[in-house]
C-alpha positions in Angstrom: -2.9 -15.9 -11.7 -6.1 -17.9 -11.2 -5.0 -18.7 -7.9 -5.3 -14.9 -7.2 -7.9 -14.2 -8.7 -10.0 -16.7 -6.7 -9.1 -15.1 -3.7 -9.2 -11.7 -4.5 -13.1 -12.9 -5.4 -13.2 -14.6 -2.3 -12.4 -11.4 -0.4 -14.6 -9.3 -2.0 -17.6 -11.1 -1.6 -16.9 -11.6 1.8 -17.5 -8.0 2.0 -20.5 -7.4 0.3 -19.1 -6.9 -3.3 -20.4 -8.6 -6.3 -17.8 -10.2 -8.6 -18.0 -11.8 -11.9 -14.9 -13.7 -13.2 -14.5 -13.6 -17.1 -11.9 -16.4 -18.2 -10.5 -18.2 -21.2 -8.4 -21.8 -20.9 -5.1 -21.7 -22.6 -5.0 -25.3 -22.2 -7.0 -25.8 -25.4 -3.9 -24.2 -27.0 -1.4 -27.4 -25.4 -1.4 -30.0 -28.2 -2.0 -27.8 -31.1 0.9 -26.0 -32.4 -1.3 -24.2 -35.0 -3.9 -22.9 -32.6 -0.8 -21.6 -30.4 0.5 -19.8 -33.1 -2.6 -18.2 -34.0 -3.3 -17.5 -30.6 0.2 -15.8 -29.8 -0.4 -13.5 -32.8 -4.2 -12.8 -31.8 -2.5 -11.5 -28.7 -1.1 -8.9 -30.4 -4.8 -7.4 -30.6 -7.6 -9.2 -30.8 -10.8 -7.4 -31.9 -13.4 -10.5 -31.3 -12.3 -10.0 -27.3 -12.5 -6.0 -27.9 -16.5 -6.6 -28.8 -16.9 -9.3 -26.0 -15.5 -7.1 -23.7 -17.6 -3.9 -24.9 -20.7 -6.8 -24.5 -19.9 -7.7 -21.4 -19.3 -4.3 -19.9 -23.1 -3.3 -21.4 -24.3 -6.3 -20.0 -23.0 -6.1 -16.0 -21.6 -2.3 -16.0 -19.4 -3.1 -13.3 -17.8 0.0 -11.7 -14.1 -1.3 -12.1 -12.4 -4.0 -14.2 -9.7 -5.9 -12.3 -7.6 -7.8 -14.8 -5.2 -10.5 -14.3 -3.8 -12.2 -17.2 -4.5 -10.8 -21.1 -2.4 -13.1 -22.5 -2.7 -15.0 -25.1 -6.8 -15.6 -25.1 -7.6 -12.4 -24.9 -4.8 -9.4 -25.5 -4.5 -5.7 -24.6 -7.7 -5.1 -26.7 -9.8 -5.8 -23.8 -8.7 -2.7 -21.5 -8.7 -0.5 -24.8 -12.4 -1.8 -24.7 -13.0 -0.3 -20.8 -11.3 3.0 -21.2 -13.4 3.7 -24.1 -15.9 2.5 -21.9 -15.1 4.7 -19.2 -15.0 1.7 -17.1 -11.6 1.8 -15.1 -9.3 -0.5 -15.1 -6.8 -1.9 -12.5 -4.5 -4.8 -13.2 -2.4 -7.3 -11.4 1.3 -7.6 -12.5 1.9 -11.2 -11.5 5.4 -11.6 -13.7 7.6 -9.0 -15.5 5.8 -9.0 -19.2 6.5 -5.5 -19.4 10.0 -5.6 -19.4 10.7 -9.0 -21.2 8.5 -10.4 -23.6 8.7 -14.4 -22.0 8.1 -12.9 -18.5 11.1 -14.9 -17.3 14.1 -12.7 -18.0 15.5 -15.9 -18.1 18.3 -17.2 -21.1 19.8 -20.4 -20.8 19.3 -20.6 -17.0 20.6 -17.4 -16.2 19.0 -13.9 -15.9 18.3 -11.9 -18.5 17.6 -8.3 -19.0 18.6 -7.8 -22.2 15.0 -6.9 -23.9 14.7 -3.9 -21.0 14.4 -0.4 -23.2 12.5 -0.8 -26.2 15.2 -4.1 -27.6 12.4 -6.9 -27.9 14.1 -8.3 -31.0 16.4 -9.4 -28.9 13.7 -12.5 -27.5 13.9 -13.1 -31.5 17.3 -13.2 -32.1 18.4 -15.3 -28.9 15.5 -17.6 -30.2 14.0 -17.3 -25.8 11.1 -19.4 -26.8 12.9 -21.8 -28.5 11.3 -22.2 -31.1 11.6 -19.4 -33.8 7.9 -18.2 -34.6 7.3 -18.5 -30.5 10.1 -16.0 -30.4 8.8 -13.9 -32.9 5.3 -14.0 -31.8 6.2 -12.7 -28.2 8.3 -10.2 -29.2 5.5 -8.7 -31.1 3.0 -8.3 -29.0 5.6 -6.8 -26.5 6.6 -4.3 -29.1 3.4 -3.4 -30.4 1.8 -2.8 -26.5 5.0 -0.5 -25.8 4.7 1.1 -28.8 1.2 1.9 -28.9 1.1 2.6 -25.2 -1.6 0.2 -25.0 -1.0 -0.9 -21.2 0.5 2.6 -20.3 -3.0 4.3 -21.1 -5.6 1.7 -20.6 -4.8 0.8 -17.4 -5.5 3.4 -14.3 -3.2 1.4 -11.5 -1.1 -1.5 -12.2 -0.7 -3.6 -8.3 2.4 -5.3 -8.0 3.0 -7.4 -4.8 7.0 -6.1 -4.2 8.8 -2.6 -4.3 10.8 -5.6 -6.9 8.1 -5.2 -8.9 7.4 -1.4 -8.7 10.6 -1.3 -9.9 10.7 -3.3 -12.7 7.5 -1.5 -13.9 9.3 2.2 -13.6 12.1 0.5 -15.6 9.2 -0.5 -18.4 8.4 3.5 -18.3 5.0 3.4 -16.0 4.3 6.4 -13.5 5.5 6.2 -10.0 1.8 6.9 -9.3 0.0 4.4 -11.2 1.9 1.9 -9.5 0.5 0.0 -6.1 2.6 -2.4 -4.1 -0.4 -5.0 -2.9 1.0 -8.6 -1.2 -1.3 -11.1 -2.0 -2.9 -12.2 0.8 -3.5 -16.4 1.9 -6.0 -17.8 4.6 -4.5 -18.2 8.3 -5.5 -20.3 11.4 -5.0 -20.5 14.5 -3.3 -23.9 14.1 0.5 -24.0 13.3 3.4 -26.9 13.4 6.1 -27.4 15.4 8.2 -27.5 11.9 11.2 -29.5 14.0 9.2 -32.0 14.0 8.8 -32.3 10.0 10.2 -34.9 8.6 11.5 -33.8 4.9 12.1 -30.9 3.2 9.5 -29.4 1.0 8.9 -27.9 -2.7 5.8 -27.1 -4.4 4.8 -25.0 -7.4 5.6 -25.3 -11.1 8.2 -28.1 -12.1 9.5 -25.6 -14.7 13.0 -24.5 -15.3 12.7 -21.1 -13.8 12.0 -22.7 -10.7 15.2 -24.2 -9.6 14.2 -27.2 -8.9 17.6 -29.0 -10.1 18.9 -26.8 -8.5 17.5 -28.4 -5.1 18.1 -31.6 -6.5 21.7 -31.2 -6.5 21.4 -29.9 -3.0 19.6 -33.3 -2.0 22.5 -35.1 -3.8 24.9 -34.0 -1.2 22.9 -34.4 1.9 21.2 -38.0 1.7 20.8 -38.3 5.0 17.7 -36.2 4.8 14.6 -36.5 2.6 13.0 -34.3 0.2 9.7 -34.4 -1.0 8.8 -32.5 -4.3 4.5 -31.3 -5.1 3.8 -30.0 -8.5 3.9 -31.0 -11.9 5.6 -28.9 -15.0 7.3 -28.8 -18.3 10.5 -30.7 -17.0 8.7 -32.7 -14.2 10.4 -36.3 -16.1 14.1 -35.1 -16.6 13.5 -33.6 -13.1 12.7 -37.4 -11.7 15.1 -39.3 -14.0 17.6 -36.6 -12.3 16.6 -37.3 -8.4 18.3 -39.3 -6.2 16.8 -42.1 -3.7 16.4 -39.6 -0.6 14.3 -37.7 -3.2 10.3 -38.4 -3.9 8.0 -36.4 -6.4 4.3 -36.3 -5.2 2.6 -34.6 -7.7 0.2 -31.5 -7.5 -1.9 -31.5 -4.5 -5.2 -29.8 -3.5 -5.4 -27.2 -1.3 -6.5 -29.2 1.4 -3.3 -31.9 0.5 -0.8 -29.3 0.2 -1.7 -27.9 3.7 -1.2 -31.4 5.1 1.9 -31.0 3.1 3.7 -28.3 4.5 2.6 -29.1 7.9 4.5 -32.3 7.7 7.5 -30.6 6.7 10.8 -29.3 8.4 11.5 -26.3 6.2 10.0 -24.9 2.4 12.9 -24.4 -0.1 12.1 -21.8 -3.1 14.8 -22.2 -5.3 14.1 -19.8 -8.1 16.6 -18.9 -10.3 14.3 -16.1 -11.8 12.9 -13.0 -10.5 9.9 -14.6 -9.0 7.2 -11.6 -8.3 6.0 -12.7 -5.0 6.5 -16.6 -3.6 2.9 -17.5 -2.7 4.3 -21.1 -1.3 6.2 -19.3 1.1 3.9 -17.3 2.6 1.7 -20.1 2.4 4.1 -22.2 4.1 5.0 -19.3 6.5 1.1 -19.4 7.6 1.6 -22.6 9.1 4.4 -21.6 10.8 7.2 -23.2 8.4 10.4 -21.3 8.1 11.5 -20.8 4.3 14.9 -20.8 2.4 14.4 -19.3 -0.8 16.4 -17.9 -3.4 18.2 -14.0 -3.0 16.1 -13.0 -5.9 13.1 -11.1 -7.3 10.4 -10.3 -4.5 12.0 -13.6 -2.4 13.8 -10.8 -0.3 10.9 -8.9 0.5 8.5 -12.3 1.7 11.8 -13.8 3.6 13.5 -12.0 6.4 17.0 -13.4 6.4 18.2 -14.9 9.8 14.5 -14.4 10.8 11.3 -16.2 9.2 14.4 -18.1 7.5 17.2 -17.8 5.4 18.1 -16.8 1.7 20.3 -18.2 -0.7 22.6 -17.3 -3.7 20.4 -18.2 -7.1 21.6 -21.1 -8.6 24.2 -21.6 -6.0 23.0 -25.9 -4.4 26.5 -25.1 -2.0 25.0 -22.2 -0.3 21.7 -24.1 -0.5 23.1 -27.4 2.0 25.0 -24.8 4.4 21.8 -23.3 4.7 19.4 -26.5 4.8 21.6 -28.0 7.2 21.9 -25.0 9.6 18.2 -25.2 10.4 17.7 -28.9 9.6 20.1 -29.6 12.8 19.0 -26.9 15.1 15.2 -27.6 16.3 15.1 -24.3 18.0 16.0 -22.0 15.7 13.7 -23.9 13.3 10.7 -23.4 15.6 11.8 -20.0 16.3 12.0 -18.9 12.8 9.0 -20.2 12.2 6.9 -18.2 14.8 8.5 -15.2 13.3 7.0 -16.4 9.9 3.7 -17.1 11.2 3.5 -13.9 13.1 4.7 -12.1 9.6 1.7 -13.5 7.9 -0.2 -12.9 10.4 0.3 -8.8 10.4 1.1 -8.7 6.7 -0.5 -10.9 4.5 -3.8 -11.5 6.0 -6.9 -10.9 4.1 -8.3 -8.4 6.2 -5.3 -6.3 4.9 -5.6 -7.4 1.2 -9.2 -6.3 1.1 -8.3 -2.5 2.6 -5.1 -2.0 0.0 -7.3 -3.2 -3.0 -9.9 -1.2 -1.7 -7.7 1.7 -1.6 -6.5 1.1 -5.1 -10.2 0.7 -6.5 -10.7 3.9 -5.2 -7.7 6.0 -7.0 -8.5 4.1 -10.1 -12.0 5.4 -9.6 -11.1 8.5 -9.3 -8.9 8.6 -11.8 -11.3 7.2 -14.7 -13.7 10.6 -13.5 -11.0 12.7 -13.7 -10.4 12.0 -17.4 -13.8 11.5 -18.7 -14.3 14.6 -17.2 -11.0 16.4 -19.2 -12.6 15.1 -22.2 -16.2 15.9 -21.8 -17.5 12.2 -22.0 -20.8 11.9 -20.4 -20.6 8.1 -20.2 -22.3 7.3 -16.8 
């Protein structure tokens, strides 16, 4: 989300927009089980961030609130805050908290829908967080911003980055209208690789289990004849190592500038997800520099990877279908170089940030006009 943010900043003051970020760490929350208790439940509602909100929005009266993340520092309280504000409000869906109250809809590896339609004690039940007052805590706040409508109302446009994600937000019960399909956008030069030339295959992002990285493990397993190479660092980055075999090498999380150098060294970007990942920044980041990308027949994956063109998708879960399709374009320099021309040229019509900054633009705009509409319906005066 911070990643996005960043560059959604970036973009608009490159254009002549001010921008102020305002941001809470969840990492003080990491070695205290107390504070992340508390903290879950605070993100039910929490009424010290509705009066730092109301503060803030007295002290910078911006003309739109982009939000990006409310949980679990800050909670639904904080759009309440800009409605009532008359301050409209647009927000990013980066993961599917509307419909499943962990953001994964994953159980035990395997998807999950089963909270969809008002049946969040279901997280509780199934123990999803794995540990019982987690569980409980998450389903609450789910419950209680469905029930009160608290997103629903607060928020004038909700951008997703996939019709994948328009749809899971019309299954959550949000207008067709208040929904915005956005791609995130990523930096492109004129400088791309001859990806034949790469020698391993790549990985970055979260070493978590949604991300499939075992997964590509056992897909490495059965080709040691070619090398991996794994950037990032997550929840099950040590069983993840102890797991790997010796054609297989963790890096770590890189920099920007390092995980450039990264993919341009490589043959081809696996993104093995085994959930319904909302967009797939590393491939189009990977796709930018003219990488082709296998990734997972899942989520938004589909709508960032042409099959058979700016590479090839997968089954989830499926390290078989994974080889066949590693070792297709691992043997064949031409289709790898072709593919990845077709990514880069992709990129370059679809994801650029010229593009970002018109569509969010556009959205501003409607959510704008939107917040008039209704303070004019309910004869507010707030200028």
């Amino acid at each position: 989300d911070l990643v996005v943010a960043n560059a959604t900043i970036r973009v608009l003051v490159q254009n002549g927009h001010e921008s102020r970020l305002f941001m809470k760490s969840s990492r003080v929350l990491e070695n205290s089980l107390i504070k992340r208790i508390n903290a879950f439940f605070g993100g039910v509602y929490n009424i010290r961030s509705y009066h730092e909100m109301r503060r803030l929005l007295e002290q910078e009266r911006p003309d739109i609130v982009h939000v990006h993340s409310v949980y679990p520092m800050f909670s639904p309280s904080v759009m309440v805050a800009c409605r009532r504000a008359g301050v409209p409000v647009v927000m990013s869906a980066h993961d599917h908290k509307f419909t499943c109250p962990t953001a994964f809809h994953l159980y035990k590896g395997r998807v999950c829908e089963e909270c969809i339609g008002g049946h969040e004690y279901r997280c509780v039940l199934k123990n999803c967080r794995s540990n019982v007052l987690e569980s409980i805590a998450y389903a609450l706040r789910s419950t209680v911003a469905r029930l009160f409508r608290l997103f629903h109302d607060n928020v004038s446009v909700l951008i997703v980055m996939t019709p994948f994600g328009k749809e899971k937000l019309l299954q959550a019960g949000f207008r067709d209208d208040q929904i915005a399909v956005v791609p995130n956008s990523t930096s492109i030069t004129n400088i791309t690789t001859s990806p034949s030339e790469g020698q391993y295959v790549a990985f970055a992002g979260r070493i978590n289990p949604e991300k499939g990285v075992d997964v590509l493990l056992a897909a490495a397993a059965r080709m040691p004849d070619i090398s991996f190479k794994i950037a990032g660092d997550g929840t099950v980055f040590p069983e993840m190592q102890a797991r790997a075999t010796h054609n297989v090498q963790f890096i770590g999380r890189l920099g920007p500038d390092e995980l450039r150098i990264f993919y341009r060294q490589s043959r081809i970007l696996v993104v093995p997800s085994i959930s319904f990942e909302s967009f797939g920044m590393s491939a189009v980041e990977a796709m930018a520099l003219g990488v082709p990308v296998i990734a997972s027949r899942i989520g938004g994956l589909p709508y960032v990877v042409d099959d058979g063109v700016t590479g090839s998708l997968f089954e989830p879960g499926n390290p078989e279908d994974l080889v066949e399709q590693i070792r297709r374009l691992w043997d064949d320099p031409q289709l790898c170089n072709q593919m990845g021309i077709a990514g880069y040229q992709k990129v370059l019509c679809k994801y650029n940030e010229d593009a970002y900054f018109h569509n969010l633009m556009a959205v501003y705009q409607t959510a704008i006009q939107r917040s008039r509409i209704s303070i004019a319906g309910t004869g507010n005066l707030h200028k």
